[in-house]
N, C-alpha and C positions, 0 to 999 in steps of 0.2 A: 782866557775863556773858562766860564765856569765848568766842572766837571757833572758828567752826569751819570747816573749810576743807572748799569746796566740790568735787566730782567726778564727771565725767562717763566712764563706763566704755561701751565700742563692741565690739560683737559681730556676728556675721553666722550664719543659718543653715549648719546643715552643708551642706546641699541646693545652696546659693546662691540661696533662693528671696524672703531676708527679709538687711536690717539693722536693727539695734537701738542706739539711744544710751538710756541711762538716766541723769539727773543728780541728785542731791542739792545743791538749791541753797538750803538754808536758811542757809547764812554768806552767799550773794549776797542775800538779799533780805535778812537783818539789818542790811546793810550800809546797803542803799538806803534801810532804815526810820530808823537812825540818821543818815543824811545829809538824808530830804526829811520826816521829821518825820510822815509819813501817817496818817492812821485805817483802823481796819482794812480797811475796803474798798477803800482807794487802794493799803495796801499788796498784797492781793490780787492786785486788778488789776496793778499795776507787777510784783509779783512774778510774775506769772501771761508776764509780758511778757520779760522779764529772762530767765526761766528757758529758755522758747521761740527767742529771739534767742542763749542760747548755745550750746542744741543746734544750731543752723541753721548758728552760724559755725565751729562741728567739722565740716562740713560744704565748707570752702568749697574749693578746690584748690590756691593757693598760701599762704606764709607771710604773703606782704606784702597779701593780697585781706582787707578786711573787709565787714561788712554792718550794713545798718541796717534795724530793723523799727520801722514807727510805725503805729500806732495814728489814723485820724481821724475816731472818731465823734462824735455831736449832743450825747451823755449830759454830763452835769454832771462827769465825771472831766475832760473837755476833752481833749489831745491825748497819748497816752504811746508814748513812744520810747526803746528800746534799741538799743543800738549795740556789738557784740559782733567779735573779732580772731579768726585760725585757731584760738587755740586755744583759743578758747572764753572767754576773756574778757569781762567786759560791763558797762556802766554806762547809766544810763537817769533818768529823770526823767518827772514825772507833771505834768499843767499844772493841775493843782487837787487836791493833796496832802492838802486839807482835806474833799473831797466825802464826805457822808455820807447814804446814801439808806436806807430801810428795810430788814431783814433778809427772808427772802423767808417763808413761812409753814412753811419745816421748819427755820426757826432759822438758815440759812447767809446769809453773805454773799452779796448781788446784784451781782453783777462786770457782767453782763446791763447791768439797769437805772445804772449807772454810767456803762458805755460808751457805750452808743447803738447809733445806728445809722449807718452809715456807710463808708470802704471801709478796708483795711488796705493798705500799703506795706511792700513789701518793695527794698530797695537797697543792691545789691552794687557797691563801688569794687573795681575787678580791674587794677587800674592801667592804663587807657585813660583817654581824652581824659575819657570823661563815663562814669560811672557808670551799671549796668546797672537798669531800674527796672521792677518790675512790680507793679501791683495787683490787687485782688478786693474784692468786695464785704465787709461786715461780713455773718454769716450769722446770729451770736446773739449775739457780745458777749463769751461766757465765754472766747473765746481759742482754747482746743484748738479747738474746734471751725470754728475760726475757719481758725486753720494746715492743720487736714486739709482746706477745702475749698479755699482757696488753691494746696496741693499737688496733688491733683486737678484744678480747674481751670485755673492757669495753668504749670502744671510738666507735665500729664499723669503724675503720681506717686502712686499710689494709697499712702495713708497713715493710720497712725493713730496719734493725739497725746490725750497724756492728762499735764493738766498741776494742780497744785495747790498751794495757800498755806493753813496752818495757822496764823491768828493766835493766840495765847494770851490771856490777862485781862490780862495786863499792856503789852499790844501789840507785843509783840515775834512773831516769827514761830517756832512750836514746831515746824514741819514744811514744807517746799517740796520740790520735784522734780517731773521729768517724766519721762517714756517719748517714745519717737519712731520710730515703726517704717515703714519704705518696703520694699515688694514692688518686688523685681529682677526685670528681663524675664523668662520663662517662668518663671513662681514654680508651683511644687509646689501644685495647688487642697487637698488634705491638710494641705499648712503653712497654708494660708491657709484654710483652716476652724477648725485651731489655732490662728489669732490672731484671730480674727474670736471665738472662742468664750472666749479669755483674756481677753478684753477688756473681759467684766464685772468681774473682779477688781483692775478698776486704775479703779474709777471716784471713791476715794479717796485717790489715792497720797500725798496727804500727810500723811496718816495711818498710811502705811505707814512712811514716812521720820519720823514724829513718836515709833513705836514703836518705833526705833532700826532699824531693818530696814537693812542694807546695799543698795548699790547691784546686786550679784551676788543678792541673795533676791530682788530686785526685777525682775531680770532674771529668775531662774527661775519667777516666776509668769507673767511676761506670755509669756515661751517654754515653759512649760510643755508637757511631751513634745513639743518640738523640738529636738533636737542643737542645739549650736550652738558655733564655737572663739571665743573671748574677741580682741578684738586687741588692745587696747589700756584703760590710766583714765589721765586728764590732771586733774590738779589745777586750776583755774579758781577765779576772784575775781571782783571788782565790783572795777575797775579804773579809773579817770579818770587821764587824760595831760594836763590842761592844764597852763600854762604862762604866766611873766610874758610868754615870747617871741609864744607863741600869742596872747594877749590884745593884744600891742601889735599883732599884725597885722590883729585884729578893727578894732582904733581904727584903722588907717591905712584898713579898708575903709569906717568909717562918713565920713573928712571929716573936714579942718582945719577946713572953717567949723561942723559939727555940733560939733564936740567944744568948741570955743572957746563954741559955745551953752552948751553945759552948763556948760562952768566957769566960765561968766559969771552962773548960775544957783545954783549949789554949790560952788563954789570946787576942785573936783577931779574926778576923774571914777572911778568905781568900778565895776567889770566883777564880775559875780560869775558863778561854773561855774553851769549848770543842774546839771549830772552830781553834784557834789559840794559847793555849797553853798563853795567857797574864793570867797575875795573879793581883785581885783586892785586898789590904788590906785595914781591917775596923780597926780602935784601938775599945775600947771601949767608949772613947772619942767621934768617929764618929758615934759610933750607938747610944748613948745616943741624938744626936745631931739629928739624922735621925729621930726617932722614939718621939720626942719632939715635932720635929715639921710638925709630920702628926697630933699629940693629938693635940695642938694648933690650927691648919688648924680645926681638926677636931667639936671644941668646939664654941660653939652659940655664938654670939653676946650679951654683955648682953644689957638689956633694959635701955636707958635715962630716 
């Protein structure tokens, strides 16, 4: 299947009463499906997560600031976390990839009964000492619903998030995207009876994005009879950065005496991505090699 590139297009009312992010993330969730293997409800869910977490990080204020959104409810999906860059970038992972729970009684995936209950995590690195952390309760499960009261509650951002995954019969994902809409201080009550009243027509969006619908028609439904100038569309993936480098910093955090366990167990030691499903191998050779020469680095100069 060909790949298709994901985009998130940002607009603002004319008013300045309202912003708008709309994305088309059916190439990001393809991606994650073809990386963690999921049934359709995992990929829902992760998709539903994925698409949320890179609307958030077009959101963030500098280039080098990223954010993390996770997921920690009771339900049988277990923990799912997206981790998205400024410009919207994202990679994520689902801790039970195989959860499969009943369809609900009008035929739709239970992203709900998946999740649980529990709270969500939201965490921005803005490059300080310790990253900025806030949570909120889980409200329902399904996710949007989840970001808007998040927004509200711990932002004081009156918001509304309308986010969806379209799996096909063959499991792959025929439709993803979201909407993301935040009222600016003295917002126009007129715009905002206009979005408040749009807001029935985006209770499918991934069906709207499944019927080829661009990011800009999609826009004009939820803005419908609002002005509004366009700023910007940024192109966006499903993105993983790891690294052999990265990996061997993981093993310097776990311990010479752990790691020396395991190879005493397995003869090597294999790091695999959550993100991406890459797998690092160490012989014992390269931990001897690794762990040498942090004692070395580590060790005084001696005296002339």
């Amino acid at each position: 299947m060909e790949k298709k590139q994901s985009k998130i297009l940002r607009a603002m009312s004319q008013d300045g009463s309202a912003r708008i992010f709309v994305i088309n993330s059916t190439g990001i969730v393809n991606a994650a499906i073809g990386y963690h293997h999921t049934t359709p409800t995992a990929s829902a869910a992760l998709g539903r997560v994925l698409t949320a977490a890179s609307l958030m990080g077009t959101m963030l204020k500098e280039k080098e600031h990223s954010l993390t959104l996770r997921f920690q409810g009771d339900g049988p999906a277990g923990t799912i976390l997206a981790a998205a860059d400024y410009y919207g970038n994202v990679k994520g992972y689902i801790q039970n990839p195989g959860v499969d729970v009943p369809k609900k009684s009008n035929g739709k995936l239970d992203v709900r009964a998946a999740v649980g209950q529990g709270y969500m995590c939201v965490s921005r690195d803005l490059g300080l000492k310790e990253p900025y952390i806030s949570q909120a309760p889980i409200v329902s499960g399904e996710i949007a619903e989840d970001i808007t009261s998040y927004y509200a509650t711990s932002e004081q951002t009156p918001t509304l998030c309308a986010l969806g995954v379209l799996v096909d019969v063959d499991y792959t994902c025929k439709g993803a995207g979201g909407v993301l809409i935040q009222l600016l201080p003295f917002a126009d009550e007129k715009t905002v009876d206009l979005i408040e009243r749009n807001a029935q027509f985006l209770s499918s969006v991934s069906s709207l994005f499944a019927e080829g619908k661009t990011n800009k028609e999609v826009m004009d439904i939820a803005f419908q009879d609002i002005p509004y100038d366009l700023f910007d569309e940024l192109d966006v993936d499903y993105v993983c950065d790891c690294s052999r480098e990265r990996t061997t910093k993981a093993l310097l955090a776990v311990g010479k005496a752990e790691v020396d366990d395991i190879l005493a167990e397995q003869g090597q030691v294999e790091v695999c991505c959550h993100f991406c499903d890459k797998k690092y191998v160490f012989t014992p050779e390269d931990c001897e090699k690794l762990f040498a020469a942090v004692e070395n680095k580590a060790e005084p100069d001696e005296e002339n």
